[in-house]
C-alpha positions in Angstrom: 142.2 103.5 133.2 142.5 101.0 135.8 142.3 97.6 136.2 139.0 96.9 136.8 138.1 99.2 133.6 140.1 97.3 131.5 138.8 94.1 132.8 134.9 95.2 132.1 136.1 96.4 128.6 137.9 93.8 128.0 134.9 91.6 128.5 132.2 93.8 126.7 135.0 93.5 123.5 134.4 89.5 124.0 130.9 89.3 124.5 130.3 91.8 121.2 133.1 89.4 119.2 130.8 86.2 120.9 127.4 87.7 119.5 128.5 89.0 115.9 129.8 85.2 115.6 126.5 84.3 116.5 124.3 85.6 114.2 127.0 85.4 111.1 127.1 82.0 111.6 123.2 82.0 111.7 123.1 83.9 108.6 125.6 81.1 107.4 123.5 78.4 108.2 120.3 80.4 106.6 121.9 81.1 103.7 120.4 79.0 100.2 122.9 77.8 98.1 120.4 77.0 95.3 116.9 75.6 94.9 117.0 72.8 92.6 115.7 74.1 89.1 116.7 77.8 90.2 117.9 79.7 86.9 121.7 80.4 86.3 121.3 84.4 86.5 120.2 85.0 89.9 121.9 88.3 91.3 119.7 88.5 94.6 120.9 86.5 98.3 118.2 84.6 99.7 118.3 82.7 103.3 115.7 80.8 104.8 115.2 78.6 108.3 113.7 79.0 111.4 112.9 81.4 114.5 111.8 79.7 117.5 108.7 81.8 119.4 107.7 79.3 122.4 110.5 77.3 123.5 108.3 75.3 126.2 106.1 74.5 123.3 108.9 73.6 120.6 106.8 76.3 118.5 109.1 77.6 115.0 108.2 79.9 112.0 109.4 79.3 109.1 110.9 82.1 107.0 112.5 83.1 103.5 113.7 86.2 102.9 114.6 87.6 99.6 116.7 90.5 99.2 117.2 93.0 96.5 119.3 92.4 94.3 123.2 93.3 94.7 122.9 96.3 91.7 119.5 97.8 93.7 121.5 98.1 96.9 120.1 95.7 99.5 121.6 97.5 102.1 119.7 100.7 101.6 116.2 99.5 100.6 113.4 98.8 103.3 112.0 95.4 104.6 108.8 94.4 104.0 107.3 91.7 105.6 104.7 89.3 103.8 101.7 87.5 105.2 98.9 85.3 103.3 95.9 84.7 105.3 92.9 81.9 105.3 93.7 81.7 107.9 95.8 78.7 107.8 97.8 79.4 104.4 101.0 79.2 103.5 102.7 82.4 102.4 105.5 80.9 100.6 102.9 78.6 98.7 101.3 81.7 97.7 102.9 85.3 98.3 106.6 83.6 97.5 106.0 81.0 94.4 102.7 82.8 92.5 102.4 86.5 93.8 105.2 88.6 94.6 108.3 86.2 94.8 111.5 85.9 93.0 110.3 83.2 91.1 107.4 81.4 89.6 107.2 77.5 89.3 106.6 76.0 85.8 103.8 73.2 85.3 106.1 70.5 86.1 106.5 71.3 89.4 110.4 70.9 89.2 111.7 74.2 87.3 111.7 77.9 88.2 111.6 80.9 86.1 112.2 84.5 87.2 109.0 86.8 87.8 110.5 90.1 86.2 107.8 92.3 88.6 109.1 90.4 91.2 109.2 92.6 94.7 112.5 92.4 95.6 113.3 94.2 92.9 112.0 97.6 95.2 112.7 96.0 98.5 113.9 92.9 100.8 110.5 91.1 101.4 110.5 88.8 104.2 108.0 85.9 103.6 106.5 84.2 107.0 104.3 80.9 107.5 102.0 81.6 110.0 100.7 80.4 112.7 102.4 77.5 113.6 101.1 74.7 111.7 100.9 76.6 108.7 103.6 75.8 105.9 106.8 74.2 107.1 106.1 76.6 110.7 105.6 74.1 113.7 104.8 73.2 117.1 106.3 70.7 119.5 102.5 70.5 121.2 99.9 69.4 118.8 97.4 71.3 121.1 99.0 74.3 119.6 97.4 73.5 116.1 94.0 73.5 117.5 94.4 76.5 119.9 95.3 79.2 116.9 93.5 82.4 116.9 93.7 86.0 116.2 95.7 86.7 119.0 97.9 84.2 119.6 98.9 84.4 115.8 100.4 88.3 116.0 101.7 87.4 119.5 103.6 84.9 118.2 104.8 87.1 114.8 106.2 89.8 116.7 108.1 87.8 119.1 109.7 86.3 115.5 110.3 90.1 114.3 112.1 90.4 117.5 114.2 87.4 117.0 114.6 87.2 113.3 116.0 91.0 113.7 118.9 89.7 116.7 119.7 86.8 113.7 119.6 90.1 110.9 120.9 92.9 112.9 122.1 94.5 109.7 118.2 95.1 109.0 117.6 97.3 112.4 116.3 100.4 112.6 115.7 100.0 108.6 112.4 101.1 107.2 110.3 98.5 107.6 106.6 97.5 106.4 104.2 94.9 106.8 101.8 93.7 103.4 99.8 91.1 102.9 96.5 89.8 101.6 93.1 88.2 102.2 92.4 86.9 106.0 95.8 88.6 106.7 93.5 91.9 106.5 93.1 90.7 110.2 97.0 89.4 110.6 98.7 92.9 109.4 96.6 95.8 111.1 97.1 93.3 114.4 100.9 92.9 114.1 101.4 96.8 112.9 99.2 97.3 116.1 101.6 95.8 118.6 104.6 97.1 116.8 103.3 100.5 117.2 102.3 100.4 120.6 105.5 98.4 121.6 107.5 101.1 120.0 105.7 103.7 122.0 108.3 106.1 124.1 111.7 104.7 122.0 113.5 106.9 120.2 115.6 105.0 118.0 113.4 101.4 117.4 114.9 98.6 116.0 111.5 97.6 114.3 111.3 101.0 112.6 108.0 100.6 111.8 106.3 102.8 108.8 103.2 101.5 107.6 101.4 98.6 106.2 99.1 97.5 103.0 96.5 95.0 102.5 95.2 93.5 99.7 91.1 92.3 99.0 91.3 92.2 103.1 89.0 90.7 105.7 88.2 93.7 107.2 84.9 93.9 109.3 81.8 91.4 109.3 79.6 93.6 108.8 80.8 95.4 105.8 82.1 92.1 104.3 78.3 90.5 104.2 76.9 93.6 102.7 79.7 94.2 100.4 80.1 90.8 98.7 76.5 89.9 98.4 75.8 93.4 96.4 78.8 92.0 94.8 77.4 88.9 93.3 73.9 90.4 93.1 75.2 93.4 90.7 77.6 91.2 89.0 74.7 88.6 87.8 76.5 85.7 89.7 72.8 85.1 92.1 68.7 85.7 91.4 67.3 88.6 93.0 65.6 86.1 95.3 68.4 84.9 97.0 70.3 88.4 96.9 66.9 89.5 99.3 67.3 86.2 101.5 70.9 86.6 102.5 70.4 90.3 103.0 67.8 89.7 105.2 69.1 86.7 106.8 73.1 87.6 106.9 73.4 91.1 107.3 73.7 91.8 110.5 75.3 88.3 111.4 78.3 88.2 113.0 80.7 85.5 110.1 81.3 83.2 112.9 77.7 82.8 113.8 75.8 82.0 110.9 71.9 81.3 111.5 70.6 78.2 109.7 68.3 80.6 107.0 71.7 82.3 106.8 73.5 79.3 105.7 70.7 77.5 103.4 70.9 81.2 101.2 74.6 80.6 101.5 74.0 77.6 99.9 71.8 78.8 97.5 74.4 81.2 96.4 76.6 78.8 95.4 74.2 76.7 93.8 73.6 79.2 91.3 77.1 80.8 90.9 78.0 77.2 89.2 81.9 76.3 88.2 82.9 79.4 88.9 86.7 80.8 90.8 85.1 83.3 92.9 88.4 84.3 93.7 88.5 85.4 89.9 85.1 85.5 88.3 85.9 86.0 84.6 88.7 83.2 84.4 87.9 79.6 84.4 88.8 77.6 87.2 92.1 74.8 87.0 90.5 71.7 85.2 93.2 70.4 83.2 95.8 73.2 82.1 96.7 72.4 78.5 93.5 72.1 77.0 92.4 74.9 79.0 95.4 77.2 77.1 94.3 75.2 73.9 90.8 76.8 74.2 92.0 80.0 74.9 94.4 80.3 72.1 93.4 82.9 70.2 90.8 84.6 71.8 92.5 85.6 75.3 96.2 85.2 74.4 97.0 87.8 77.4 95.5 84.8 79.7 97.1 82.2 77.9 100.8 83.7 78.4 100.2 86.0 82.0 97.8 84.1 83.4 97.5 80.2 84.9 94.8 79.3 87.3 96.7 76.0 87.8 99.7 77.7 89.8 99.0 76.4 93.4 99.1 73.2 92.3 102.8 73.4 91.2 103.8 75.1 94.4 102.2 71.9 95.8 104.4 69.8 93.6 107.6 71.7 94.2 107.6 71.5 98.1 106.8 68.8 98.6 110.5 67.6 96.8 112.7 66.5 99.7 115.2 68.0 97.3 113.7 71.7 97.7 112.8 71.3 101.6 116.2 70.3 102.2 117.8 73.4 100.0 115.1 75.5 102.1 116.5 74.0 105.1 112.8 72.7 105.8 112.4 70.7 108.8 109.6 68.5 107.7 110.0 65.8 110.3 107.8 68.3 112.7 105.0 69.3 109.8 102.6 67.1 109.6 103.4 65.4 105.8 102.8 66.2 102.9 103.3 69.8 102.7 100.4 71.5 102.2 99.5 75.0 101.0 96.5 75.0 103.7 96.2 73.4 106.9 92.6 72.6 107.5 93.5 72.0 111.4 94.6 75.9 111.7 91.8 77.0 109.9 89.0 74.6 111.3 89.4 75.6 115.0 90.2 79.2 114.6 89.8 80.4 118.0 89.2 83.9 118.0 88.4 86.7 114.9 88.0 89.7 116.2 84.1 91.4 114.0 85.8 94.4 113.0 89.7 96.0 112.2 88.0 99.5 111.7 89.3 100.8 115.6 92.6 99.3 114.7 92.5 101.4 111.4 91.4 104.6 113.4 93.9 103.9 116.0 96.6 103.4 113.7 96.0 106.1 111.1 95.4 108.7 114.0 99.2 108.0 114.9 100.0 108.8 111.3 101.1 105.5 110.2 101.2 105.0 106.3 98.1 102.8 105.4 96.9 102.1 101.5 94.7 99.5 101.1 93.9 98.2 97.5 91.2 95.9 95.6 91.5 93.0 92.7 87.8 94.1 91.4 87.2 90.8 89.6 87.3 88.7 93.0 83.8 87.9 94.8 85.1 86.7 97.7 86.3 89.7 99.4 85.3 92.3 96.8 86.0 95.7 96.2 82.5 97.0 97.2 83.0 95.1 100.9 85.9 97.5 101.2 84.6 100.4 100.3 81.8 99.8 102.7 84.4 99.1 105.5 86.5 102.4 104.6 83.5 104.9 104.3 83.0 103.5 108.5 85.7 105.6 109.0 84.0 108.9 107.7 87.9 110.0 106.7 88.2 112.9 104.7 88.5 113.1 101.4 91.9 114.7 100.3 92.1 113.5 96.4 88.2 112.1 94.7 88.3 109.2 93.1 90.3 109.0 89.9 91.4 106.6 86.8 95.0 105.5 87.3 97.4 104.7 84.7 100.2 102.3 82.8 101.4 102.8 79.8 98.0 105.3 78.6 95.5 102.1 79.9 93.8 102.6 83.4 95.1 100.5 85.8 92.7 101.2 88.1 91.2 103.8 90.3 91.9 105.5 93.4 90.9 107.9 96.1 93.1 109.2 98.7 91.8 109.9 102.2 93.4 111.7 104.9 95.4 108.7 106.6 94.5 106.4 104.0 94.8 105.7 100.4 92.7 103.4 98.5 93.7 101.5 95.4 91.5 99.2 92.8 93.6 97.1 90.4 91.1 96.6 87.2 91.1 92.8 86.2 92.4 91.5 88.9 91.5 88.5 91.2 91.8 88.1 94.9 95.6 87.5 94.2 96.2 91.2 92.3 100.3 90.5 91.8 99.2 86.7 90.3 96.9 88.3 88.1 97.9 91.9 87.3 101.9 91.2 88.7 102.8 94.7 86.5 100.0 97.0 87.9 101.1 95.5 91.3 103.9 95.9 91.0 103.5 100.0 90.3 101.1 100.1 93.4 103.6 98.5 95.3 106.4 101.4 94.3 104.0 103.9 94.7 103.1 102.8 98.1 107.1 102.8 99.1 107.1 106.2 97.8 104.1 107.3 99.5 103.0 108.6 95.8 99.7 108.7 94.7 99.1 106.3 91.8 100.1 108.0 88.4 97.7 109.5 86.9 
């Protein structure tokens, strides 16, 4: 070898030595020590922190990732990447601290207790706050807050998967998924979209992209309209009358667009649905916590132990702790302050929303990526009839009818499994299944990984 060879390799062994400094001492920096009122028998890492997206624009997303614990073997399990929707919601508010997180935060909005159907427990699940704005993510431009959109939003996510992976390098190539719930029934099939199509003609991507699932998702306007109002008509939540105004008024509308005659039977819905959590119709809404498990004593004791409709207000309470930003490594000084668990700017001037996901769907399913899709059936704000609407659009064959699902001898659910798609309901769930059924999620999410149908 001569001496320009050895010079050349000589400088390739500094520059490799230079970047796997790099991003160790980035994982270094990442890397939480311990949130304040963590419990003592935590076996999993975690790291959170920032990716930056736009540098002319200052523009960051905040992330926390959770890894499985050291007995499950991290190192061998797949990455999933969470996103909550609204849009404008915070996924660590939500996915992360009352969902599918580690932990859940006790009333006092100071102390943590482990979830044992906790995710990470089958994989290293990534949580995201997106689009900047959202969360502890930010922007340098304020303009940016008021510009979000469709678009924009999985522009900006994949351009953090393809940073966050240079800062994780040990996660490339690794089976990786996308999930999430709600408005990010627009987010996920977008994102999986450009994955896929950026992916396109390598062999070996780092993003090894496999599928994606979605939870009581925003799916297609159409579909939505017809499906929820059947929902609340056949559910005895509105009066005939009103059920026959918005079909003849909504239907065909695009969500964005309302007509007035649309939005006065909108109105009217709510009117008579009273005090009500649409997002989980047979569960009262948060009033005041103890005297609501005082009430229930007795008569639901499964809700009074599983279930608290008071839980976003905790996550409110813990974040906004400087103790817990600064043990998240939070940069609060660009978010505007307090931490909230929605930003009304992001959501209020929503640029673009795309009517329908449906081509996405046939685009993606036609290239044979994994997609399951599943239902809370007690939520009437994206209800389990509006999906099955959206998914008989795609005139998919059937491979296996729809069938009762189990856990422990008691359905879970049902199911149907279509060529390129599996569809899952969750029975007694809300619009948040893993808040309110975090066991039978946490089998659908399993079964999903394994690309198993539910057990039946």
């Amino acid at each position: 070898m001569g001496y320009p060879q050895l010079c050349a390799l000589f400088l390739l062994f500094i520059s490799v030595g230079i970047c796997l400094a790099s991003y160790i001492e980035d994982q270094k920096r990442d890397r939480i020590t311990q949130l304040p009122g963590q419990p003592t028998n935590v076996r999993f890492a975690q790291y959170s922190g920032y990716v930056t997206v736009n540098e002319q624009a200052g523009r960051a997303l905040f992330y926390w990732l959770v890894e499985s614990p050291a007995s499950r073997g991290p190192r061998s399990r797949p990455l999933v990447l969470w996103l909550n929707g609204g849009p404008g919601c915070s996924s660590i508010a939500y996915g992360a601290a009352e969902e599918i997180g580690p932990f859940r935060i006790r009333p006092d909005g100071k102390s943590l207790y482990l979830n044992p159907y906790a995710w990470n427990n089958l994989a290293n699940i990534l949580f995201l706050e997106s689009p900047a704005g959202v969360g502890f993510s930010y922007s340098n431009k304020t303009s940016d807050l008021y510009t979000a959109g469709d678009q924009s939003t999985a522009e900006d996510a994949y351009t953090f998967l393809v940073n966050w992976f240079e800062r994780f390098p040990q996660y490339k190539h690794r089976e990786f998924y996308i999930a999430g719930e709600s408005y990010a029934g627009h987010y996920v099939p977008q994102l999986a979209k450009v994955v896929y199509e950026k992916n396109k003609g390598i062999k070996n991507p780092a993003i090894n992209f496999k599928g994606f699932m979605v939870g009581n998702a925003v799916t297609d306007d159409h579909h939505d309209f017809v499906g929820t109002f059947e929902y609340w008509w056949t559910h005895g939540l509105i009066s005939d009358s009103t059920y026959k105004m918005l079909r003849d008024a909504c239907d065909s509308e695009s969500s964005q667009h309302p007509s007035l005659t649309c939005m006065e039977a909108l109105k009217r819905s709510v009117a008579e649905q009273g005090n009500i959590d649409p997002y989980s119709i047979f569960t009262r809404p948060c009033n005041d916590t103890a005297s609501l498990r005082r009430s229930l004593r007795g008569r639901y004791p499964w809700m009074s132990r599983a279930y608290d409709p008071c839980t976003e207000r905790y996550s409110d309470l813990y974040f906004n702790h400087p103790e817990v930003q600064k043990a998240l490594h939070a940069n609060v000084t660009g978010i505007s302050y307090p931490w909230e668990t929605c930003s009304d700017i992001v959501g209020n001037y929503w640029t673009d929303s795309p009517q329908s996901m449906l081509p996405i769907y046939q685009e993606l399913i036609n290239a044979s990526i994994r997609i399951w899709v599943y239902s809370g059936d007690t939520d009437a704000v994206v209800p389990v009839t509006a999906t099955r609407y959206s998914i008989d659009a795609l005139k998919l064959t059937t491979i296996v009818n729809w069938y009762p699902w189990y856990d422990n001898g008691k359905v879970g659910g049902w199911s149907q499994v279509y060529k390129g798609l599996t569809l899952v309901t969750v029975t007694g769930a809300g619009h948040e299944v893993p808040l309110h059924r975090p066991r039978q999620a946490f089998i659908l999410f399993r079964s999903f990984l394994e690309n198993k149908p539910m057990p039946s």
